[in-house]
N, C-alpha and C positions, 0 to 999 in steps of 0.2 A: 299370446302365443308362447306355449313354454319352446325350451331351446331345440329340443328335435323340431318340433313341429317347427323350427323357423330354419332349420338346418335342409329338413324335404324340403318345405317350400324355395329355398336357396338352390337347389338339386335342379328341380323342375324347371325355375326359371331358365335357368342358365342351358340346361338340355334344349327349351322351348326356341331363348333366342341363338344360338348353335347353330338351329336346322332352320334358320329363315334364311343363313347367308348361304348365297353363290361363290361357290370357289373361286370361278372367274371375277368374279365380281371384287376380291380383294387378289386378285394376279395368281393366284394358284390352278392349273389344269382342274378341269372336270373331274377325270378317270370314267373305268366302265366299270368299276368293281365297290362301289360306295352302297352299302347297305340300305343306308337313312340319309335321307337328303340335308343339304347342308354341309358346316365344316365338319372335319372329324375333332375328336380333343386334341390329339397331337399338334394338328395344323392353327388350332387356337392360342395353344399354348406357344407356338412360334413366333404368331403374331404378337403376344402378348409379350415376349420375351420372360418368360418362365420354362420351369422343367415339365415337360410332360406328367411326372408323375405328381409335382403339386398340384397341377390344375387338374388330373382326373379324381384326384382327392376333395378336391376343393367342388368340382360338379356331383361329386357323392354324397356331398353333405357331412364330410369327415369334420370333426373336429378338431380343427386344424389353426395357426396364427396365418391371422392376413393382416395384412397393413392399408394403409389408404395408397401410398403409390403402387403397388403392384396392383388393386383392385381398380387400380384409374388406367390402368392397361388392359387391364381384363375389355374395360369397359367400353375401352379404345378397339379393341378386337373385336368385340360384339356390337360396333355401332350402335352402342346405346344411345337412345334421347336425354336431356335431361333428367327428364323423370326416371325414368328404366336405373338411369345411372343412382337416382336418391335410393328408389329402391334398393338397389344391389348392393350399397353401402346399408340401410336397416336391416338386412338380411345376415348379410355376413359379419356386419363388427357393432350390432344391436345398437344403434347410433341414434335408435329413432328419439325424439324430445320426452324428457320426462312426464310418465305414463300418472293422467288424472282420471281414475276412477269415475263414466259418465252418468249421471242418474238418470233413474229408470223413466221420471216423469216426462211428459210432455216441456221438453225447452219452450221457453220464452219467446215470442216475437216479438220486436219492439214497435212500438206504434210509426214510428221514422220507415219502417221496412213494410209494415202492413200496409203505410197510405204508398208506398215504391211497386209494392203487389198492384194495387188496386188502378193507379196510375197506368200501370204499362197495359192497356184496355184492346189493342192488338195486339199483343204479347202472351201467349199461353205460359205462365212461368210460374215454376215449381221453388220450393225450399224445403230442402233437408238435411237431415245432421250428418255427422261423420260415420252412421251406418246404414246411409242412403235411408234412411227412417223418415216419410214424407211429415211435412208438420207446418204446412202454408201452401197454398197458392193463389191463382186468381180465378175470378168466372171465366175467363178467355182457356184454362186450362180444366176447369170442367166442363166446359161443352168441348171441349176436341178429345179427352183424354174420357175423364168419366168420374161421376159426383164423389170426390172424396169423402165429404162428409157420412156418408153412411157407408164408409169401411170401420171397423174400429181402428183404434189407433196402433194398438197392434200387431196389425195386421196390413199396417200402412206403410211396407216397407217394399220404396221401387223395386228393388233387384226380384223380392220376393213375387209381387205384381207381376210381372214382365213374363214372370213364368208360369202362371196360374190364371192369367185375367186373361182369356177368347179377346177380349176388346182390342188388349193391344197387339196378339198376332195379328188380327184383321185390320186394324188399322198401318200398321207399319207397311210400305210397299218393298220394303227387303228391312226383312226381323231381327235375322243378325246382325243386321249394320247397324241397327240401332241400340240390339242389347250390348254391343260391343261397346259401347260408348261408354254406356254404363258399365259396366264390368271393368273398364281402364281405368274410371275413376275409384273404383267400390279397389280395384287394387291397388292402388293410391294409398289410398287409407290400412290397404290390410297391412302394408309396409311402415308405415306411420305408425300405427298403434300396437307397434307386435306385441304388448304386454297384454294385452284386452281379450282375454280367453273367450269374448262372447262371437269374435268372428270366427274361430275353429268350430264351435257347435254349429256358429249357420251353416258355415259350407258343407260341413260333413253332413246336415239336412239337407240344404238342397243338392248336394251330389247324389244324394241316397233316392229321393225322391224325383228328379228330372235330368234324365240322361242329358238332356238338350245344353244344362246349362256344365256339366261335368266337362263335356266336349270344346263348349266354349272358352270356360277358363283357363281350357289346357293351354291356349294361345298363350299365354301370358301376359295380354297388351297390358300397360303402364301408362297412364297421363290424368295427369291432375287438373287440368282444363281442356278437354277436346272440344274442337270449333268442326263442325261437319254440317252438310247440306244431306238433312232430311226427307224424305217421300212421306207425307200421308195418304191413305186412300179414305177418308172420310167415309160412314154410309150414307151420312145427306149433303155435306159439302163439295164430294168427290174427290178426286186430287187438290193435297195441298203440299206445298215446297214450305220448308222451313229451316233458317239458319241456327244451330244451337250453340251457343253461347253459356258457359259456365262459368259463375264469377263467385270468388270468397268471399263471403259476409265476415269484417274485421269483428271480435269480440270473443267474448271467452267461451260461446255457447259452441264455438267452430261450427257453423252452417253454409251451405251453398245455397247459390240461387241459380236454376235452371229457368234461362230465355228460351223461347221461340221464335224468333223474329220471323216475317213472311218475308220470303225470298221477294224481291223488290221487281223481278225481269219474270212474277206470278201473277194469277189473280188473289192469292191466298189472304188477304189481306179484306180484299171484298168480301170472298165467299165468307169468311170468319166472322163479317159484319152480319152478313144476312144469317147465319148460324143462331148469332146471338140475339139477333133481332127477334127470331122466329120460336127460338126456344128462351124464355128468361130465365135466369137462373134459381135454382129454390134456396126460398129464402132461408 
């Protein structure tokens, strides 16, 4: 990400989380004359204990000196999460870890990680690198999801998926709650790696090509592990509940590993047996 393009993206966020807060909600009146919902700049920059005109500068993506304690007030005023607040600090004082060039080939699984895939046998669980690029799973994640294997590789990239594959509109019983999950992580990473020009061309593909996910991202959500309770609607298993769980794989390849667990108070756990039972996996 060269410096403008991490200066907009700074713009954006900061506009995005702005308008999530309630004025009452940190002691300031409502009003009847508020444009756009949310705080105004003025009343951020209050909270924040800054001058109104730095911080309208500073949401324009000016080029401007920030410091770490004044951005820890910003961050303070926007209720940031931990994460929200990493990002905010890549954004604005380019802090992110020195940026390693990733190769293009298919990363390494270790065999310690492929027998932890094959292990977790109620577990639909995924492994991808740090541009959501799928490159592992289990049989329990191709019968609920759908045969990796003959996607290329690609072409095998979740965020990408999500907005192209029929299988998983239909499968998700609320689409955006689940693309969102993805999307907080995938912006995780875009803050982490702002040197990696390859995540400017995706976005600016998939904004160009899928209104659906342009809108999405506008949110701006942040989290480098989200834990959320899942809907599937199966076409042969029917509903399934599933806990998803994100965990970092330690090593230098930087990969996740995406759990499913079956919600425990489901049948998801059965029906997933009889799924597998009925259909076996190709070999």
């Amino acid at each position: 990400m060269n410096r403008q393009a991490r200066l907009e993206a700074l713009s954006a966020f900061l506009k995005a989380q702005r308008a999530k807060i309630l004025p009452q909600s940190v002691g300031l009146p409502a009003g009847t004359r508020r444009r756009t919902p949310g705080l105004r700049r003025e009343e951020v920059a209050q909270l924040a204990g800054v001058s109104p005109t730095w911080y309208t500068w500073l949401e324009q993506g000016r080029d401007i000196t920030v410091s770490n304690s004044v951005l820890d007030c910003v961050a303070a005023a926007l209720q940031l999460t931990m994460d929200e607040h990493k990002y905010l600090y890549a954004l604005a004082l380019d802090t992110a870890p020195g940026f390693t060039a990733m190769k293009e080939e298919r990363p390494e699984i270790s065999p310690s990680l492929k027998w932890i895939l094959q292990e977790l046998q109620s577990c639909p669980s995924i492994i991808s690198d740090r541009r959501c690029q799928i490159v592992g799973w289990n049989d329990a994640a191709s019968h609920v999801f759908l045969d990796f294997e003959k996607i290329p590789f690609d072409k095998r990239n979740m965020i990408q998926l999500l907005f192209t594959r029929k299988e998983f509109r239909r499968l998700a019983g609320n689409w955006e709650h689940f693309v969102s999950g993805f999307l907080a992580i995938f912006r995780a990473y875009y803050g982490q790696y702002v040197e990696d020009e390859w995540y400017e061309h995706f976005l600016a593909e998939m904004k160009e090509n899928h209104p659906d996910f342009n809108r999405l991202w506008s949110q701006s959500q942040v989290s480098s592990a989200p834990e959320v309770l899942i809907e599937f609607r199966h076409a042969k298993a029917g509903k399934m509940l599933f806990h998803l769980t994100s965990l970092q794989v330690q090593g230098s390849s930087d990969l996740r590993c995406s759990i499913y667990t079956p919600a425990p108070e489901s049948k998801t756990e059965l029906k997933l047996k009889r799924l597998m039972d009925a259909q076996p996996a190709s070999p």
